[in-house]
TORDOLO-321376 format. One line per field, with one value per residue: residue number from 1; residue in three letters; x, y, z of N, C-alpha, C in turn. Coordinates in steps of 0.2 Angstrom, whole numbers. Example, Ala and Ser with C-alpha at 12.3 -4.5 7.8 and 13.67 -1.06 7.14 Angstrom:
<pts>
pos	(1 | 2);
code	(ala | ser);
n_east	(66 | 64);
n_north	(-28 | -11);
n_up	(39 | 35);
ca_east	(62 | 68);
ca_north	(-22 | -5);
ca_up	(39 | 36);
c_east	(66 | 64);
c_north	(-16 | 0);
c_up	(39 | 39);
</pts>
This chain:
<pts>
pos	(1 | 2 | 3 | 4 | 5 | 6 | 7 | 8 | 9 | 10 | 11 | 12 | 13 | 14 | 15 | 16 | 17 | 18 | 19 | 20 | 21 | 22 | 23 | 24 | 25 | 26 | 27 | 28 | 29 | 30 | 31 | 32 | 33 | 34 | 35 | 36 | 37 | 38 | 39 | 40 | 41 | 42 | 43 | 44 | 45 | 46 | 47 | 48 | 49 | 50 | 51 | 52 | 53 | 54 | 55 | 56 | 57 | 58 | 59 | 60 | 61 | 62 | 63 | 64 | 65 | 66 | 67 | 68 | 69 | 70 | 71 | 72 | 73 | 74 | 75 | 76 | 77 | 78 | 79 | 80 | 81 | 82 | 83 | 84 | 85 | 86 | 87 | 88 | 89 | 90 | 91 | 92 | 93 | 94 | 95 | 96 | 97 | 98 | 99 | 100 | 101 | 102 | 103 | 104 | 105 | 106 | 107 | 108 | 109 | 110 | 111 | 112 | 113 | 114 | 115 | 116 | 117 | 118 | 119 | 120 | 121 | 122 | 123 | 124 | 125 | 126 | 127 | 128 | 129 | 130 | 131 | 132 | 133 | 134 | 135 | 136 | 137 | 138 | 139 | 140 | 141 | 142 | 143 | 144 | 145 | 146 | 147 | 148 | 149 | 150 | 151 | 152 | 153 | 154 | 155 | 156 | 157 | 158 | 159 | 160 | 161 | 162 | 163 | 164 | 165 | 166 | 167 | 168 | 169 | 170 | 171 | 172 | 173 | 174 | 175 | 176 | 177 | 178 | 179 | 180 | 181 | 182 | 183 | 184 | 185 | 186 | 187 | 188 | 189 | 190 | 191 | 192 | 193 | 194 | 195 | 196 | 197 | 198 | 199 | 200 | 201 | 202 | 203 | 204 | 205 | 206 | 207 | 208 | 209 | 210 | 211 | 212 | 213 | 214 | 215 | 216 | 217 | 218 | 219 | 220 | 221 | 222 | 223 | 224 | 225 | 226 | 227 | 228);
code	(unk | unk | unk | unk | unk | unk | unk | unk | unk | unk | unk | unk | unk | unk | unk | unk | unk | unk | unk | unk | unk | unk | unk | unk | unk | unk | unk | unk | unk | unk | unk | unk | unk | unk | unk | unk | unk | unk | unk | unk | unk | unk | unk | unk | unk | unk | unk | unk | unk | unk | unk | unk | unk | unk | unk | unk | unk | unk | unk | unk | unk | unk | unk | unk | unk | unk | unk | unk | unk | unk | unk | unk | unk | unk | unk | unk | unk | unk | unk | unk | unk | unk | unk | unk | unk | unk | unk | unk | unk | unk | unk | unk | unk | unk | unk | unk | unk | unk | unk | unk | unk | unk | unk | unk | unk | unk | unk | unk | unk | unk | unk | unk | unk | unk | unk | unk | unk | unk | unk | unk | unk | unk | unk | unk | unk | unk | unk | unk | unk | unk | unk | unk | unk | unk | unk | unk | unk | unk | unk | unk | unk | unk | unk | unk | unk | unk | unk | unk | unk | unk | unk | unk | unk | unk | unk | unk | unk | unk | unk | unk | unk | unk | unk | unk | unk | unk | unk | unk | unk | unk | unk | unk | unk | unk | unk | unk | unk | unk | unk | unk | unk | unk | unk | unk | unk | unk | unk | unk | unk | unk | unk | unk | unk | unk | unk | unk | unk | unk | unk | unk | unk | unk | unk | unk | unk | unk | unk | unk | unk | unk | unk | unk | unk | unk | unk | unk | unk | unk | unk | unk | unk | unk | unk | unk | unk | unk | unk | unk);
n_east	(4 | 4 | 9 | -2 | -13 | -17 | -26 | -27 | -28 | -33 | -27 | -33 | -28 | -38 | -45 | -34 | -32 | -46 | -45 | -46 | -35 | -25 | -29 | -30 | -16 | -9 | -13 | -15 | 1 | 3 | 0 | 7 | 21 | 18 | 18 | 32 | 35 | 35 | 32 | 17 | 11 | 1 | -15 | -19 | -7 | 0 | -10 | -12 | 3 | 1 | -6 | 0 | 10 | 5 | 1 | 13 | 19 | 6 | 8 | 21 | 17 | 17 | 11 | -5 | -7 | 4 | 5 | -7 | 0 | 10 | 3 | -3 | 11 | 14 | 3 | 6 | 18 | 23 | 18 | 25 | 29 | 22 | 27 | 43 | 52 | 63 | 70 | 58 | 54 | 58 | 51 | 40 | 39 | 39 | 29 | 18 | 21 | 11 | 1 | -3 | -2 | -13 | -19 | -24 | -16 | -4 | 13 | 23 | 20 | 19 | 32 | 37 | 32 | 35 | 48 | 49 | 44 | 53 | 62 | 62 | 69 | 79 | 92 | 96 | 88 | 86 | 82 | 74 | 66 | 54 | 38 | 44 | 54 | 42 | 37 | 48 | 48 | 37 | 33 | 45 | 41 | 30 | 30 | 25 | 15 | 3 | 6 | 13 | 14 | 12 | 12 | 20 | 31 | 40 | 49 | 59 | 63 | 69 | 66 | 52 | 51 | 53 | 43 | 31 | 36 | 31 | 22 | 16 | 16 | 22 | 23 | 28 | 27 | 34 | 32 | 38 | 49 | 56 | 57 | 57 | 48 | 50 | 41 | 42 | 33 | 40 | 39 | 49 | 49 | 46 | 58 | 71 | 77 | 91 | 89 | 79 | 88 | 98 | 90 | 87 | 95 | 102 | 87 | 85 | 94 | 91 | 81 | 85 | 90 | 79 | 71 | 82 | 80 | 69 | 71 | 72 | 77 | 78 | 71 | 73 | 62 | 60 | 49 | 51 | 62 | 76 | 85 | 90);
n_north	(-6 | 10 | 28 | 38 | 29 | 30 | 38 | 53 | 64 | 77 | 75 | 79 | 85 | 81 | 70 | 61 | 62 | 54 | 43 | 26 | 14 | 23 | 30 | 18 | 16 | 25 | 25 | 13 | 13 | 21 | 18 | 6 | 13 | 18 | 7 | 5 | 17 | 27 | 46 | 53 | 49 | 50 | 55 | 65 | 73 | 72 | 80 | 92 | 96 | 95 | 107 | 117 | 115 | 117 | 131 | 136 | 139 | 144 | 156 | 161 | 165 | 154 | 144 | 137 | 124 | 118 | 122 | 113 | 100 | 100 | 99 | 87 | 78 | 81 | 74 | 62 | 59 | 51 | 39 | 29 | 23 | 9 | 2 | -1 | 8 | 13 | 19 | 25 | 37 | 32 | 22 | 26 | 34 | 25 | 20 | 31 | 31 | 20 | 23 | 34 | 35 | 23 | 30 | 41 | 51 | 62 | 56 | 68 | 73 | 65 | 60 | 73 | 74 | 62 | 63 | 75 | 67 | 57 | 65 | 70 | 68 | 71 | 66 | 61 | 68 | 80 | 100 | 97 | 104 | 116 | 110 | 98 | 108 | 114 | 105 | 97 | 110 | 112 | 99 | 98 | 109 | 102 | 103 | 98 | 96 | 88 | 79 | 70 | 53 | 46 | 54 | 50 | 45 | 55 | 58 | 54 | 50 | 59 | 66 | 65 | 73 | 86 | 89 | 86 | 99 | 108 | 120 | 130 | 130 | 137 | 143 | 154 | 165 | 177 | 187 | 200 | 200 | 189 | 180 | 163 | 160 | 150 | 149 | 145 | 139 | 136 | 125 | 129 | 124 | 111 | 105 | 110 | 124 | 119 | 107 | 104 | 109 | 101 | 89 | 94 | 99 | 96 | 97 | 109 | 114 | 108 | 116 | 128 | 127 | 123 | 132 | 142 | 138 | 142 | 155 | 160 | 166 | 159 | 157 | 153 | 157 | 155 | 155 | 168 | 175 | 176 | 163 | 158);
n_up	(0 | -3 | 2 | -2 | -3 | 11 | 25 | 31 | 42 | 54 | 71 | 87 | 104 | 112 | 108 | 108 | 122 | 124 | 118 | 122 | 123 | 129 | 140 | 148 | 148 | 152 | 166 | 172 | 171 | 181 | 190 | 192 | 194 | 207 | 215 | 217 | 224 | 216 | 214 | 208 | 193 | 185 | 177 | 182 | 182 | 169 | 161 | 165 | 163 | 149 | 147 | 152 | 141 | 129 | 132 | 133 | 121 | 114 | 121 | 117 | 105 | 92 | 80 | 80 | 78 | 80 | 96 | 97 | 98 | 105 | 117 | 114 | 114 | 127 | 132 | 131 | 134 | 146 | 145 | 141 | 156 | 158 | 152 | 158 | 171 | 168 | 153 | 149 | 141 | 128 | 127 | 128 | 115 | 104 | 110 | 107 | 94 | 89 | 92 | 87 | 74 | 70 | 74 | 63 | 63 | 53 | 45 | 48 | 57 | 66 | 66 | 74 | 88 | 93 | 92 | 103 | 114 | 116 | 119 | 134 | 144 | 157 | 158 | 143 | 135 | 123 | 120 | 104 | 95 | 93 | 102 | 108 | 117 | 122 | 129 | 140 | 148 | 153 | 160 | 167 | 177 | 184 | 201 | 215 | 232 | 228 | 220 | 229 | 236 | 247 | 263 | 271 | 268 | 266 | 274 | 274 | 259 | 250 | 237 | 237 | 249 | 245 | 235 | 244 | 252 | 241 | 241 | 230 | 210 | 196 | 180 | 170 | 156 | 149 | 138 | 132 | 138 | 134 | 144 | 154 | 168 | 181 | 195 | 211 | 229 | 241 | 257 | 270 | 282 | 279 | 270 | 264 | 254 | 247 | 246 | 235 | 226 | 225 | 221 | 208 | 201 | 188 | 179 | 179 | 171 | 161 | 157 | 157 | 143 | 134 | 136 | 130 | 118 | 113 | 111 | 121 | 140 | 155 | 173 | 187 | 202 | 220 | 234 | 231 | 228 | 218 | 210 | 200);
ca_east	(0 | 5 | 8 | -7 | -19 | -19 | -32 | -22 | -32 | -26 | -28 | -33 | -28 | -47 | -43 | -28 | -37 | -51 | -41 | -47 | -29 | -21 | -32 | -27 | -10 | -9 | -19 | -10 | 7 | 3 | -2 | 14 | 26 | 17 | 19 | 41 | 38 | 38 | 28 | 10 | 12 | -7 | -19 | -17 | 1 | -1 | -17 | -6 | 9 | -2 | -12 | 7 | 15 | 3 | 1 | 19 | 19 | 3 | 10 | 27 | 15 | 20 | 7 | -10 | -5 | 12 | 1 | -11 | 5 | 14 | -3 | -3 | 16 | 13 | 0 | 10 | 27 | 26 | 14 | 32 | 31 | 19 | 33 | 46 | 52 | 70 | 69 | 53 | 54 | 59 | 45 | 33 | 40 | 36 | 18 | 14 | 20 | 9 | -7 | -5 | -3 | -17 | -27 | -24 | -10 | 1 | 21 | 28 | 17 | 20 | 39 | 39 | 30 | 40 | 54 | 46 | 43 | 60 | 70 | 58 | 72 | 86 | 97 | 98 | 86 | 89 | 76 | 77 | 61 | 49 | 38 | 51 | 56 | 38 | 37 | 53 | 48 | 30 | 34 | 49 | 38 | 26 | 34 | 19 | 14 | -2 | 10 | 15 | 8 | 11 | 17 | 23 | 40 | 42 | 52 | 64 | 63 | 72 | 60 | 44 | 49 | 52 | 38 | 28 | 34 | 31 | 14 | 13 | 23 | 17 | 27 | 26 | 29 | 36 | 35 | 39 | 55 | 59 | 58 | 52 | 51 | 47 | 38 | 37 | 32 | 40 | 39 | 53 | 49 | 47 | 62 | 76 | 79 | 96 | 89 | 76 | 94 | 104 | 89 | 83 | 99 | 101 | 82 | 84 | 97 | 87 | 75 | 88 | 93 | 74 | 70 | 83 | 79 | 62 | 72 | 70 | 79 | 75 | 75 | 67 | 60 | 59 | 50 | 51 | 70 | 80 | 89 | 92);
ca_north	(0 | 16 | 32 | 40 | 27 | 31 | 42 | 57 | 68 | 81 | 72 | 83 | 82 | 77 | 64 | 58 | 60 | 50 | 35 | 19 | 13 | 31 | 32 | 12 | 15 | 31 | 24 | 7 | 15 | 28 | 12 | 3 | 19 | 18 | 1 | 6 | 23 | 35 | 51 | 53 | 50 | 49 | 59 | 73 | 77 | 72 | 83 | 97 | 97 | 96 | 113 | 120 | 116 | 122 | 138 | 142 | 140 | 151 | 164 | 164 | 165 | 147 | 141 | 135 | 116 | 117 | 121 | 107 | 97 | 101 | 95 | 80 | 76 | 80 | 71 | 54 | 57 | 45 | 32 | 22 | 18 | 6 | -3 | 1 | 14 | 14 | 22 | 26 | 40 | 30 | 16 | 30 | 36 | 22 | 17 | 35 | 32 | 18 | 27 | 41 | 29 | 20 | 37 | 45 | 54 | 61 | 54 | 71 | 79 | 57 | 62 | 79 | 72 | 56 | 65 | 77 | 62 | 53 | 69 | 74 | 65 | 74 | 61 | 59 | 73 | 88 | 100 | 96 | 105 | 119 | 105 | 98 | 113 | 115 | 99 | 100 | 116 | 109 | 92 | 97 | 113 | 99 | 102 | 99 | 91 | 84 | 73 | 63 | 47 | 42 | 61 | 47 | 45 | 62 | 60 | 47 | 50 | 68 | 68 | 66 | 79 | 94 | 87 | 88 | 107 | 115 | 125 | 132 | 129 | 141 | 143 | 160 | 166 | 184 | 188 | 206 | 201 | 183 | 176 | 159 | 160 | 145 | 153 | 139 | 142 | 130 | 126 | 126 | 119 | 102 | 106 | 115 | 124 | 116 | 101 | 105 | 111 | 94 | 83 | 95 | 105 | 94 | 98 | 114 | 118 | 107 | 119 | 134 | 124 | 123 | 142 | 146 | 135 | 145 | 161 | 166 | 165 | 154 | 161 | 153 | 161 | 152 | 160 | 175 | 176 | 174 | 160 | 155);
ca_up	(0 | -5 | 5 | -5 | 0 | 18 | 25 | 37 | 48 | 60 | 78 | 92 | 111 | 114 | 104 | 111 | 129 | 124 | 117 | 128 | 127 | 130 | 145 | 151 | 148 | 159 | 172 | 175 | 170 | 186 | 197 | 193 | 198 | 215 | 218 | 218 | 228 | 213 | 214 | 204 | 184 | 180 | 174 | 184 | 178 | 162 | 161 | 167 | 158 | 142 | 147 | 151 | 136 | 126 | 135 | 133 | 113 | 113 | 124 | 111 | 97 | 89 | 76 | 83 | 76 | 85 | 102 | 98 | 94 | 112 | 123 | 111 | 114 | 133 | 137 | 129 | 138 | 151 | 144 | 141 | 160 | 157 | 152 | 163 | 171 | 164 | 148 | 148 | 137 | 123 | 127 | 127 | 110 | 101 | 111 | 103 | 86 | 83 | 93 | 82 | 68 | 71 | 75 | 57 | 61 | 48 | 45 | 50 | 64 | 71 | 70 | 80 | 93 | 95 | 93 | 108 | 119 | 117 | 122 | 136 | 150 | 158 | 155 | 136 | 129 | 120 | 115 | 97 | 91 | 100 | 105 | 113 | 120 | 128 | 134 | 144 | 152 | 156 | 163 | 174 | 182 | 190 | 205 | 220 | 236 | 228 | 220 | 236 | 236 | 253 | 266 | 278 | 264 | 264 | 280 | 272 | 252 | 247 | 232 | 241 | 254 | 240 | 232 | 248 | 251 | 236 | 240 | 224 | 207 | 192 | 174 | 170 | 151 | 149 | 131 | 131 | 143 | 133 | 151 | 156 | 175 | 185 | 203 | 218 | 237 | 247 | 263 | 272 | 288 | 276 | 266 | 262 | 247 | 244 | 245 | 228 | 220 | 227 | 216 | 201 | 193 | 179 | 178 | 180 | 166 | 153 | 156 | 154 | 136 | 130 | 135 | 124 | 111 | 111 | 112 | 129 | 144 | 160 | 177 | 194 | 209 | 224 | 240 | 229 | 229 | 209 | 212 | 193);
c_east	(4 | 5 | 0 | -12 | -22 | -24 | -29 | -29 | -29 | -29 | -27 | -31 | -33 | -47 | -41 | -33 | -44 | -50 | -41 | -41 | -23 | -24 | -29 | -22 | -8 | -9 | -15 | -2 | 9 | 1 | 5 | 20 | 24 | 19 | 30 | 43 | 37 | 30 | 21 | 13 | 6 | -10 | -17 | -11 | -1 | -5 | -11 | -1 | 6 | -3 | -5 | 9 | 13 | 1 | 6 | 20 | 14 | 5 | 16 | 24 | 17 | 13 | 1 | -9 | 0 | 8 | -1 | -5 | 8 | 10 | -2 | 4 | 15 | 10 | 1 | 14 | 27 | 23 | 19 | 33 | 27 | 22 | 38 | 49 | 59 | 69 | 62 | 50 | 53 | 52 | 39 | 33 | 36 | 29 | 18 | 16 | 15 | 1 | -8 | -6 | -8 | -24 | -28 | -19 | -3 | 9 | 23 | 26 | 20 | 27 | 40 | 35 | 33 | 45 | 54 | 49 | 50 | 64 | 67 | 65 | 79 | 93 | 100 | 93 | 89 | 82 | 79 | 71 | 55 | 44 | 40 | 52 | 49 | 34 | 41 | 51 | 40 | 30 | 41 | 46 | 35 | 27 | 27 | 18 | 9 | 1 | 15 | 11 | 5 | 14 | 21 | 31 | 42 | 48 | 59 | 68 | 65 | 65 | 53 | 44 | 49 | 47 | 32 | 29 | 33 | 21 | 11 | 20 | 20 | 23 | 25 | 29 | 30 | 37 | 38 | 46 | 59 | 61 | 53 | 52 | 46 | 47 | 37 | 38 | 34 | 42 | 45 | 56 | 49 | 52 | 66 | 76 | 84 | 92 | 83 | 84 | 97 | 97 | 89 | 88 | 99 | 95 | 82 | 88 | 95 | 84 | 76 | 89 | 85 | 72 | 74 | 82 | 72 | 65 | 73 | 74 | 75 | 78 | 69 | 69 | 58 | 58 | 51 | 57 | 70 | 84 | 95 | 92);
c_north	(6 | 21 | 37 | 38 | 27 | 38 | 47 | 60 | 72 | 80 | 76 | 80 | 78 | 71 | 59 | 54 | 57 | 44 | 29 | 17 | 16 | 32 | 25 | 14 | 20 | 26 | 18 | 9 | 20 | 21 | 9 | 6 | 17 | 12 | 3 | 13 | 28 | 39 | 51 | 55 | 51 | 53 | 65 | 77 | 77 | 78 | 91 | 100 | 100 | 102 | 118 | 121 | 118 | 127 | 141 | 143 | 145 | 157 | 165 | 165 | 160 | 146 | 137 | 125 | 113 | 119 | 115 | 100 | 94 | 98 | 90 | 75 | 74 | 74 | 62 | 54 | 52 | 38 | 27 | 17 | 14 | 1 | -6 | 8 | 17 | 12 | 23 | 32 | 38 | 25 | 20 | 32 | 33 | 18 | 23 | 35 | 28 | 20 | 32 | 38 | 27 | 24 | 42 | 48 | 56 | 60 | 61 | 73 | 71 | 61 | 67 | 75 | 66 | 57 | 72 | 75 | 59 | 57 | 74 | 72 | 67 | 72 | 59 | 65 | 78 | 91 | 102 | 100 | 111 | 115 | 101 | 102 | 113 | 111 | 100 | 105 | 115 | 102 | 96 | 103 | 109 | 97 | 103 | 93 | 87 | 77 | 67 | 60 | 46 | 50 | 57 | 45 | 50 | 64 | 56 | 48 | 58 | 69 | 70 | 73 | 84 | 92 | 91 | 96 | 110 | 115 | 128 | 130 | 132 | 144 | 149 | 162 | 172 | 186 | 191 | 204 | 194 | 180 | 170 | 157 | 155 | 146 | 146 | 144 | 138 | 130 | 125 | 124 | 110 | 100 | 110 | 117 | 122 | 111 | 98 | 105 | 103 | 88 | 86 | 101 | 102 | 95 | 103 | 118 | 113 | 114 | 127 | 131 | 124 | 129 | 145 | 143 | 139 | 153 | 166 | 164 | 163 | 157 | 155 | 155 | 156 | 156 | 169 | 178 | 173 | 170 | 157 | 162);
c_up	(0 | -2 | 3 | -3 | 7 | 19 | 32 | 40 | 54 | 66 | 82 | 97 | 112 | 113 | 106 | 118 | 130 | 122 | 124 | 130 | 128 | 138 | 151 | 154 | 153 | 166 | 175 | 174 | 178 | 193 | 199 | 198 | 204 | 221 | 220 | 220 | 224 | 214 | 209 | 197 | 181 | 179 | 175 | 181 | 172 | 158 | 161 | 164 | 152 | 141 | 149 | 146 | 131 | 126 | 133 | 124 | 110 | 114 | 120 | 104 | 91 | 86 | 81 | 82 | 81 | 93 | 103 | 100 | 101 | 116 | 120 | 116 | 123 | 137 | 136 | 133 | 139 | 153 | 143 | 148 | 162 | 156 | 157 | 164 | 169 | 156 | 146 | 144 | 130 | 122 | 126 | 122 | 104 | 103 | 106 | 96 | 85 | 87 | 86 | 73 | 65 | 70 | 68 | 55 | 54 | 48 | 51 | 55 | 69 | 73 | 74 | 85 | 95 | 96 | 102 | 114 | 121 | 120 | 129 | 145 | 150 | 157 | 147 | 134 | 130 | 118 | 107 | 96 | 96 | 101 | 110 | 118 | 128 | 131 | 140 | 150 | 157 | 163 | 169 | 180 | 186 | 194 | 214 | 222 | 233 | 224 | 223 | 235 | 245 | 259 | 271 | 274 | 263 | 270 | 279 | 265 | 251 | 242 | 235 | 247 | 251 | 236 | 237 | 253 | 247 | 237 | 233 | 217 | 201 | 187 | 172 | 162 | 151 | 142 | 129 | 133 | 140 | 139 | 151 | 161 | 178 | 191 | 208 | 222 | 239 | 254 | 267 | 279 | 286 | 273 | 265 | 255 | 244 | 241 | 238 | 225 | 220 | 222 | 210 | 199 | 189 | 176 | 176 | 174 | 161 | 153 | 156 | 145 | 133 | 132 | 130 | 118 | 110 | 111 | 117 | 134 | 153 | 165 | 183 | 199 | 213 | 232 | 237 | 230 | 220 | 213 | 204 | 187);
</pts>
């Protein structure tokens, strides 16, 4: 069969987030994590990240496609750790290429988004693509207590206690100022602030490398101090 004879269509988030095994995948992917301690992957993040990272491509004025595009990519990420949780970017790569496959999507819009998903992980991505970029910056601001599983590992697990201080965490886009300023409140009865620096620099300076792939420069405030 011939590239012709396929039948493409331009697949919305809604789409995406109404796919029976998009919603599975999630859902039992978000069960598993818990079972080995890790912090909430499910919906709610997912959910999240999407509404972020197509916020920030709106707010730079990025093609309305390339918005849809980003909430797409996003709300795939981390359907890979349905597999496992190492390399789970890549696993999730190729689940969405054959969803989207399957969903109509076409060759090229599959590859940016795969290519998205694959480089969404501090350890091996890059942002290769503003998608990409507003992934990145989306997914590593989800920085909040509502994602403790358990608050009684919070006294144990470094993750879980800067998790469980951060009161508020909020991605701010500054168009005028090419700034992309990541705002938390944390508590610092529960946490110290080093000890956010001591898990999330390499987080921290992807997320300076995809602000400037978008052109902007990357600043966080924490407690309302410039710390970055």
């Amino acid at each position: 069969m011939n590239e012709k004879s396929y039948k493409y269509s331009a697949i919305t988030a809604e789409d995406v987030k109404n796919n029976p095994i998009v919603v599975k995948f999630i859902q039992s992917a978000n069960e598993y994590l818990g079972t080995i301690g890790y912090t909430e992957h499910g919906i709610r993040h997912v959910s999240l990240v999407a509404s972020v990272a197509e916020n920030i491509l709106a707010s730079l004025d990025y093609p309305k496609r390339f918005q849809e595009l980003a909430a797409i990519a996003a709300y795939l990420h981390d359907i890979g750790n349905v597999i496992n949780r190492q390399d789970h970017g890549q696993s999730a790569a190729l689940i969405a290429m054959r969803i989207l496959k399957d969903m109509g999507a076409t060759p090229d819009e599959i590859a940016l988004v795969i290519s998205a998903i694959g480089n969404h992980e501090e350890e091996i991505g890059d942002p290769v693509n503003p998608v990409a970029a507003a992934l990145i910056l989306a997914d590593k601001s989800d920085v909040h207590k509502t994602r403790v599983r358990n608050p009684e590992f919070a006294v144990s697990d470094i993750h879980d206690r800067v998790n469980f201080a951060a009161e508020r965490s909020f991605l701010k886009v500054l168009k005028s100022k090419k700034i992309i300023s990541l705002q938390l409140t944390i508590d610092t009865q529960k946490s110290q602030v080093m000890e956010y620096f001591e898990i999330f620099m390499s987080r921290m300076l992807m997320c300076r490398r995809a602000a400037n792939f978008l052109d902007c420069n990357f600043e966080l405030i924490i407690n309302e101090r410039k710390l970055l």
